[in-house]
TITOR-722600 format. One record per residue (C-alpha): residue number from 1; residue in one letter; x, y, z. Coordinates in steps of 0.001 Angstrom, whole numbers. Each point is the difference from the previous one (the first is absolute). Example, Ala and Ser with C-alpha at 12.3 -4.5 7.8 and 13.67 -1.06 7.14 Angstrom:
NODE  lumke  fido       xx       yy       zz
NODE      1     a    12300    -4500     7800
NODE      2     s     1370     3440     -660
This chain:
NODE  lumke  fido       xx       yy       zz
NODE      1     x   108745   -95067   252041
NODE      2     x    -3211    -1941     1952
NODE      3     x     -544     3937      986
NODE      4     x     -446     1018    -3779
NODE      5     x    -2106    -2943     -697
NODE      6     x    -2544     1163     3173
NODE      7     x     -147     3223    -1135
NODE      8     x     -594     -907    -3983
NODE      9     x    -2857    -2412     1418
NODE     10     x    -1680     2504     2161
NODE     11     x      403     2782    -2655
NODE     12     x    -1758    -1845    -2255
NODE     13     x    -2820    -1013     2207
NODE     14     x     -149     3849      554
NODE     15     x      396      808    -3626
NODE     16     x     2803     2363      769
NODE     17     x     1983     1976    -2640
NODE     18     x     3669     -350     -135
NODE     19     x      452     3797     1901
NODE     20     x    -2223    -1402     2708
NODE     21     x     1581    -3484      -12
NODE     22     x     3185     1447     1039
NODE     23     x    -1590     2070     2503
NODE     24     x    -1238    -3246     1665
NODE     25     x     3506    -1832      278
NODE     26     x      771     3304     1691
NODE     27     x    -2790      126     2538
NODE     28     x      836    -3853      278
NODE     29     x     3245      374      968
NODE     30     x     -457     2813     2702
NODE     31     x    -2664    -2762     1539
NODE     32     x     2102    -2662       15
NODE     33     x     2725     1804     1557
NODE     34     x    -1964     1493     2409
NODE     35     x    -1629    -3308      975
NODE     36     x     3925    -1478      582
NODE     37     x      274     2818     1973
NODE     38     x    -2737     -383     2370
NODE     39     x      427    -3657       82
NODE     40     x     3742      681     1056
NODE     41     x    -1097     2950     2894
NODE     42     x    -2083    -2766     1269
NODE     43     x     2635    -2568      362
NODE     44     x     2389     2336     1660
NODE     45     x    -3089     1464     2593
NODE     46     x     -883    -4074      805
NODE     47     x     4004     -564      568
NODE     48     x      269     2927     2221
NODE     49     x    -3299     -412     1997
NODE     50     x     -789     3857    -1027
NODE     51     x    -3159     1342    -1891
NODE     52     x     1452     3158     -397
NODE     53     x     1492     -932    -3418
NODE     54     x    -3432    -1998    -1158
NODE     55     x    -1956     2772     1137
NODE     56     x     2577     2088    -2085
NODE     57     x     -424    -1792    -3214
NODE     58     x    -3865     -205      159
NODE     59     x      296     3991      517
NODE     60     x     1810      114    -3209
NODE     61     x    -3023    -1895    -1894
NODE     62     x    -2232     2946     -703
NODE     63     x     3252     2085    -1134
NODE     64     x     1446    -2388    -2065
NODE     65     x    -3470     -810    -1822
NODE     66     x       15     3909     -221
NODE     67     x     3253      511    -1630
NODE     68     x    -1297    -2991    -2728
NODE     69     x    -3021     2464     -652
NODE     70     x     2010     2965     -282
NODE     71     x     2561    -1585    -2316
NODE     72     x    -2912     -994    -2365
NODE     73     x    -1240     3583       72
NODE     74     x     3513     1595      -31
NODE     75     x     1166    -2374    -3337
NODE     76     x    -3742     1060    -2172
NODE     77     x     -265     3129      679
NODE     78     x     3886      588    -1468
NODE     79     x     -208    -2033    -2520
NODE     80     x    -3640     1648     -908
NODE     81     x     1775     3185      941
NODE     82     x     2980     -457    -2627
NODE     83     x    -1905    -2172    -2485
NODE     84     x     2476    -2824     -311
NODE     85     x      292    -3716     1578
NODE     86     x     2386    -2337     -600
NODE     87     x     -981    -3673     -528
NODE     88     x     1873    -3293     -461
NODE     89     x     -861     -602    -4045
NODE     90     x    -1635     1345    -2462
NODE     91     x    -3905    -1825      913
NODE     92     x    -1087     -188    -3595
NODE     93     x    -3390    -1607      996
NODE     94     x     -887     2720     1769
NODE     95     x      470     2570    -2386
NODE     96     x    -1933    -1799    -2495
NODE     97     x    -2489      296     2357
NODE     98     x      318     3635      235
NODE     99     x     -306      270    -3690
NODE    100     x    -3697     -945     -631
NODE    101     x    -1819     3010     1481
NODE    102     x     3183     2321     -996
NODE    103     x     -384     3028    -2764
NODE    104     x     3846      278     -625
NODE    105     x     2396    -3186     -230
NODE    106     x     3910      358     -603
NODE    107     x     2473    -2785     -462
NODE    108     x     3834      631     -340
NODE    109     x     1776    -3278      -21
NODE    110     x     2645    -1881    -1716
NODE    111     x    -2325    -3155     -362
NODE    112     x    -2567    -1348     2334
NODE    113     x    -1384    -2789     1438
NODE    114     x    -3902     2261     -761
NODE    115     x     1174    -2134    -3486
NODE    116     x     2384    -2796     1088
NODE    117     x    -1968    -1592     2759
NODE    118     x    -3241    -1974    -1407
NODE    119     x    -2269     1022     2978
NODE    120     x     1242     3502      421
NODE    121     x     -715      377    -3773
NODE    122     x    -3440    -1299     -317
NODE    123     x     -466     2335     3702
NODE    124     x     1743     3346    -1737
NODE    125     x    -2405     -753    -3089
NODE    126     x    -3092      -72     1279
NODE    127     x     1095     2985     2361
NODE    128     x      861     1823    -3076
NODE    129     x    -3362     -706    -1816
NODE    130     x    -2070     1259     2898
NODE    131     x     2460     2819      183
NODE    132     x     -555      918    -3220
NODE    133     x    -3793     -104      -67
NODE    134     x       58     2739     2913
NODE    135     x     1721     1959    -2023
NODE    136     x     3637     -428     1309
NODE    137     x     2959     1102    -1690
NODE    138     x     2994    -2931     -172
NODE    139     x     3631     1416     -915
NODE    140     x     2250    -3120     -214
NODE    141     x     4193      140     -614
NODE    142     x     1992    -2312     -235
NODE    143     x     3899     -143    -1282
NODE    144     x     1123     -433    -3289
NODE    145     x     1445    -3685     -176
NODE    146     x     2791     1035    -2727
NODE    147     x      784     3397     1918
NODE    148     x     3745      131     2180
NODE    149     x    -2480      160     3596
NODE    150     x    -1605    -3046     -937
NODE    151     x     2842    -1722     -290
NODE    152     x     2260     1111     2590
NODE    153     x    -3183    -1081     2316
NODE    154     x      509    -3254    -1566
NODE    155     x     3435     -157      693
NODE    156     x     -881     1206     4000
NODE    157     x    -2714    -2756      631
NODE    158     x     1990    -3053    -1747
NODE    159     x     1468     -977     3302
NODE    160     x    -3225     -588     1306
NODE    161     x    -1067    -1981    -3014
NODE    162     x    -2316     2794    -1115
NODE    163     x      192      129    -4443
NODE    164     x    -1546     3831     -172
NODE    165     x        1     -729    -3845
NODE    166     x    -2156    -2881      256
NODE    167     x    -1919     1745     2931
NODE    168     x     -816     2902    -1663
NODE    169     x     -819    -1615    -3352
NODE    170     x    -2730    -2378     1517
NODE    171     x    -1199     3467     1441
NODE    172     x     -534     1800    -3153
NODE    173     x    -1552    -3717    -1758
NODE    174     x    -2106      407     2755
NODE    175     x    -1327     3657      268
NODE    176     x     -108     -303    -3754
NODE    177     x    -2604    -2111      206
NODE    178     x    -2115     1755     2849
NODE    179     x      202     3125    -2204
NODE    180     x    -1684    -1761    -3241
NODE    181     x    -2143    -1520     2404
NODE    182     x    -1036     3289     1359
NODE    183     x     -542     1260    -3669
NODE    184     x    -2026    -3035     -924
NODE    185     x    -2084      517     3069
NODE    186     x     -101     3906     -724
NODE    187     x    -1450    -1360    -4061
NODE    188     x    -3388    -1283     2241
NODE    189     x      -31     2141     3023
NODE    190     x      678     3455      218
NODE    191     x     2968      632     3011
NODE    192     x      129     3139     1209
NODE    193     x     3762     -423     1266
NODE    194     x     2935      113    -1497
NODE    195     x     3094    -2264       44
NODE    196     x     3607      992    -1672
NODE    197     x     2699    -2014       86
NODE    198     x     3749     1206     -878
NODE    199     x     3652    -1040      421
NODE    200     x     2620     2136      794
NODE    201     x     3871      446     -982
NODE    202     x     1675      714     3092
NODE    203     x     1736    -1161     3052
NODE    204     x    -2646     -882     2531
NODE    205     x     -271     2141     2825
NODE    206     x    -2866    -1121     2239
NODE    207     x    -2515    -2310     -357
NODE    208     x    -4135     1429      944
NODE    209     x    -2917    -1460      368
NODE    210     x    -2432     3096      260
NODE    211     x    -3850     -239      218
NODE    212     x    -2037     4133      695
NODE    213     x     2154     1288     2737
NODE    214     x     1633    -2998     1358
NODE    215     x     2949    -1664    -1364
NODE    216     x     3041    -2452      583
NODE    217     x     3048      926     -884
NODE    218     x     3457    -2370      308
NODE    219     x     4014      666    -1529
NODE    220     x     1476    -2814    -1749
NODE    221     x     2290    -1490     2536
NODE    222     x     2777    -2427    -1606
NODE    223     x     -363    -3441      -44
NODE    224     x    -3713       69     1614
NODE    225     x    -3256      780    -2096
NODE    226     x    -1961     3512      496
NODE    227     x    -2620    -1775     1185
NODE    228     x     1318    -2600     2971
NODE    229     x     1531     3226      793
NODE    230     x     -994     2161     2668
NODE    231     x    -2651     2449    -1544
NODE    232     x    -1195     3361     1167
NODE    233     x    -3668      639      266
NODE    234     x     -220     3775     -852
NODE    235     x    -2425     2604     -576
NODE    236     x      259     1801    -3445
NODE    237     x     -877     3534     1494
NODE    238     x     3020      -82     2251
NODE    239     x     3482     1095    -1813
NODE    240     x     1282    -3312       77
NODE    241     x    -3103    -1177    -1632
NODE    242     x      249     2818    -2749
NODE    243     x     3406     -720      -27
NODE    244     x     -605    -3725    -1432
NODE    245     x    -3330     1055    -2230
NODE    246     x     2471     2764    -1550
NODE    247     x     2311    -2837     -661
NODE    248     x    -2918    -2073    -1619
NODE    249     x    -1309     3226    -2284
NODE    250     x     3973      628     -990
NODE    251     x     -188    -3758    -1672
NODE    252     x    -3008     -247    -1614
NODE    253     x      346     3222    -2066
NODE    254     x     3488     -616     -692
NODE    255     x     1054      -60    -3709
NODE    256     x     1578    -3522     -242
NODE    257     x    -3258    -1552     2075
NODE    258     x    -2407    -1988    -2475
NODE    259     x    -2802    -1740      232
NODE    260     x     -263    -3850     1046
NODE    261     x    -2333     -500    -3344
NODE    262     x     3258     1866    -2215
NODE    263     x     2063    -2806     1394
NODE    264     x    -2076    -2351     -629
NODE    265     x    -1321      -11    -3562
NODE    266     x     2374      885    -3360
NODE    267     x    -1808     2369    -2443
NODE    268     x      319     -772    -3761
NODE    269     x    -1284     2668    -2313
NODE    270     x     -974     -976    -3663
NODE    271     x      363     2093    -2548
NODE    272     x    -3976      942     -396
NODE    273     x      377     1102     3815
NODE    274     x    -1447    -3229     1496
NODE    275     x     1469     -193     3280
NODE    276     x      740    -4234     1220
NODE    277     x     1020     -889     3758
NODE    278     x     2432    -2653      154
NODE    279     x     1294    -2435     3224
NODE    280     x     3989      268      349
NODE    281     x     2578     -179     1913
NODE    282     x     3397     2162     -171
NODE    283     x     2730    -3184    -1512
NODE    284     x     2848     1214     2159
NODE    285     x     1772     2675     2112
NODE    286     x     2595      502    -2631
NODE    287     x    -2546      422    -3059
NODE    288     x    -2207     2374     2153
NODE    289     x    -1766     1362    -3236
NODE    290     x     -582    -3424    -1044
NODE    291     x    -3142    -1816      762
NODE    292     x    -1971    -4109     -686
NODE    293     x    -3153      940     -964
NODE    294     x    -3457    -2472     -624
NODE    295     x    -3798      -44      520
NODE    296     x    -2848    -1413    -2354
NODE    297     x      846     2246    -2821
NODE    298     x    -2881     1106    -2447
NODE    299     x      671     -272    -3437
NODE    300     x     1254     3547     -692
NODE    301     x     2437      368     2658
NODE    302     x     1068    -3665    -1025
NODE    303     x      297      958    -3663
NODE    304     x     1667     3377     1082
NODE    305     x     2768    -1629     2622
NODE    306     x      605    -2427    -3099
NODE    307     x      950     2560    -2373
NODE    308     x     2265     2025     2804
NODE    309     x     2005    -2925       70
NODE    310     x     1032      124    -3708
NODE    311     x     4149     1118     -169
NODE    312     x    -1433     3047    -1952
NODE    313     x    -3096      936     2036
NODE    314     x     -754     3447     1453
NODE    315     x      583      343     3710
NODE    316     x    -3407     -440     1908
NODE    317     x    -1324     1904     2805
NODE    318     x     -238    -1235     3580
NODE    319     x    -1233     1791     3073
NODE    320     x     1582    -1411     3581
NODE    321     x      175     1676     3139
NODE    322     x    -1488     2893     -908
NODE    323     x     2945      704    -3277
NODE    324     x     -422     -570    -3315
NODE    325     x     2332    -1063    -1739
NODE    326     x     1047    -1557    -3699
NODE    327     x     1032    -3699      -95
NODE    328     x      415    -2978    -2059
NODE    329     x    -1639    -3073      454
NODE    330     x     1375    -3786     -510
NODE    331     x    -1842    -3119      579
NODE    332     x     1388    -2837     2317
NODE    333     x      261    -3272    -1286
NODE    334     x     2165    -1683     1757
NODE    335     x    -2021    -2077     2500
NODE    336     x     2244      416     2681
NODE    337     x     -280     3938     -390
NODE    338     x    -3495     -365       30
NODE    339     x     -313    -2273     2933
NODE    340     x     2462     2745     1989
NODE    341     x    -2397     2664    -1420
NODE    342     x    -3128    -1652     1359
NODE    343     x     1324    -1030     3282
NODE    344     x      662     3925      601
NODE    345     x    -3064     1276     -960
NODE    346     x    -2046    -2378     1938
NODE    347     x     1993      494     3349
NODE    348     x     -545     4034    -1108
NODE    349     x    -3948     -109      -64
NODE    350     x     -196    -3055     2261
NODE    351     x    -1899    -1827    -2484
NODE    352     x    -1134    -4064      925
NODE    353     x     -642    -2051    -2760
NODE    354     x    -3168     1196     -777
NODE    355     x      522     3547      -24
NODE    356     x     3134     -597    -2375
NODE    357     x    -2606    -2185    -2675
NODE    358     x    -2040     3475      221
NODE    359     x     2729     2316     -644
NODE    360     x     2273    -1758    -2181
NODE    361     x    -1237    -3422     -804
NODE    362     x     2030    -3209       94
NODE    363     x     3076      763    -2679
NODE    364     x     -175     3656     -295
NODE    365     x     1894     2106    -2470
NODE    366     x     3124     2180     1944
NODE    367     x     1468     3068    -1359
NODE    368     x     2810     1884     1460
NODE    369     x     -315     3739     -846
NODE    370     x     2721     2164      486
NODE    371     x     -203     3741      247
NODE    372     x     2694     1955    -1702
NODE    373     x     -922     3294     1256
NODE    374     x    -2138     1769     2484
NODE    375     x    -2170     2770    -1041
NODE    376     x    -3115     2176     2197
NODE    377     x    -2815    -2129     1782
């Protein structure tokens, strides 16, 4: 244990990476073990009144400092050879490192501490800002939270503590965010990059963290997170590495993978064609087609949602997740509804106080719509 502390101290004197950080407990080792060596030769030559062995052992020297060198050699040039390494955990800071002077960025994750982790996030979001004024392209995925892979991860990582759910939904709050801050930046500046974020519907298969032609790539091992995991840094022109960019390109054109901002945002159409963007949140597992829905609603879509909630109204039109669908629309009034309807949308969108008085004011109005049949996008 002292040993891993003296290595992590002189490794970051050093500013060594985690690939050459291992290498140096190695290389520390070997020294140490040839040093209790020697030291022992020594005792045994003083006991026995004979140099032969201490002349023996200071022979050995320039060989064993020689096999040291050629290990080092031997272990980069296969690795460099075979384009893969294997290191310890997944070393997020350094790939947001990576990222700023990077033309192509790919994420495949369940969720990720990029979002989750308050320094990583502001890190990853200026990284992707500079990316993006060089003209990088960002592909982000990330899992479904009502799809059967999410939750079976959830059900993997509880012994450990781990909620995915909650994980991944402070994820998508998150990214949410940097994308409307990218597009509010991209209103001022012209960005020459391009950043896409998705969720798939699928059992996860590997998680990547690719930037140009370099990449790491973990499994999802049971009870342990991708990312403490042991990760393998790969290159993407060997067939391993196409192997996990195929798996990436499989995904994000899939036909059940949407975009973040379709999960985010319900789509009510009036009847002139006016299109209105609503906050929600889905009201249950077992009403899946049933959703709370709120913002600061202008006085046509308030009008309109008013008179969908008449017994004899016409259905109205929604649009979420990419489907459109008919519904009909009932207000809440019963404050504990509402309260249970807030709540949920603020943990969705990760509002504080302030952000919730600019989206939906201090007693907002709550509908639940419910769609009652599914039609083309």
């Amino acid at each position: 244990m002292q040993l891993k502390k003296l290595t992590k101290i002189i490794g970051k004197k050093l500013s060594l990476n985690p690939e050459q950080l291992d290498k140096l407990s190695k290389i520390i080792i070997l020294l140490l073990f040839g040093l209790v060596s020697f030291v022992i030769l020594c005792f045994i030559s003083q006991l026995t009144s004979q140099k032969t062995i201490s002349d023996i052992a200071l022979g050995l020297i320039p060989e064993f400092i020689g096999s040291i060198a050629v290990y080092w050699l031997l272990d980069s040039s296969i690795k460099q050879l075979y384009g893969i390494s294997e290191l310890p955990a997944l070393p997020l800071e350094d790939f947001v490192d990576d990222i700023n002077s990077a033309k192509q960025i790919r994420i495949l994750e369940t969720f990720t501490d990029l979002a989750n982790n308050k320094y990583l996030y502001d890190k990853f979001s200026k990284a992707v800002i500079t990316a993006l004024d060089n003209g990088a392209e960002i592909q982000i995925l990330l899992i479904h939270p009502d799809s059967e892979g999410a939750k079976q991860r959830d059900e993997e990582l509880k012994s450990i503590g781990i909620n995915v759910l909650d994980m991944l939904g402070l994820t998508l709050a998150r990214f949410y965010k940097l994308q409307k801050q990218i597009l509010d930046i991209k209103a001022r500046v012209s960005h020459r990059g391009k950043l896409q974020i998705k969720l798939y519907n699928a059992s996860p298969a590997i998680a990547m963290h690719m930037w140009d032609r370099d990449a790491y790539v973990s499994f999802f091992p049971v009870g342990k997170r991708s990312d403490e995991a042991p990760n393998l840094k790969i290159s993407i022109v060997t067939t391993f590495g196409r192997f996990a960019a195929s798996k990436f390109d499989e995904l994000w054109i899939h036909q059940e993978t949407i975009s973040l901002t379709s999960h985010m945002k319900l789509t009510v159409i009036l009847p002139n064609g006016q299109k209105n963007d609503l906050y929600y949140v889905r009201s249950g597992d077992k009403t899946p087609k049933s959703f709370y829905a709120s913002c600061t609603f202008g006085e046509n879509l308030l009008n309109y949602l008013y008179q969908s909630c008449l017994p004899q109204a016409d259905p109205i039109k929604v649009i979420a997740e990419g489907k459109s669908s008919l519904a009909t629309c009932r207000r809440l009034n019963s404050p504990a509804d509402k309260n249970l309807a807030i709540a949920l949308i603020e943990k969705k969108y990760e509002w504080d106080a302030q952000e919730r008085h600019a989206k939906i004011n201090s007693d907002p109005i709550i509908f639940t719509i419910e769609a009652i049949d599914n039609q083309s996008p």
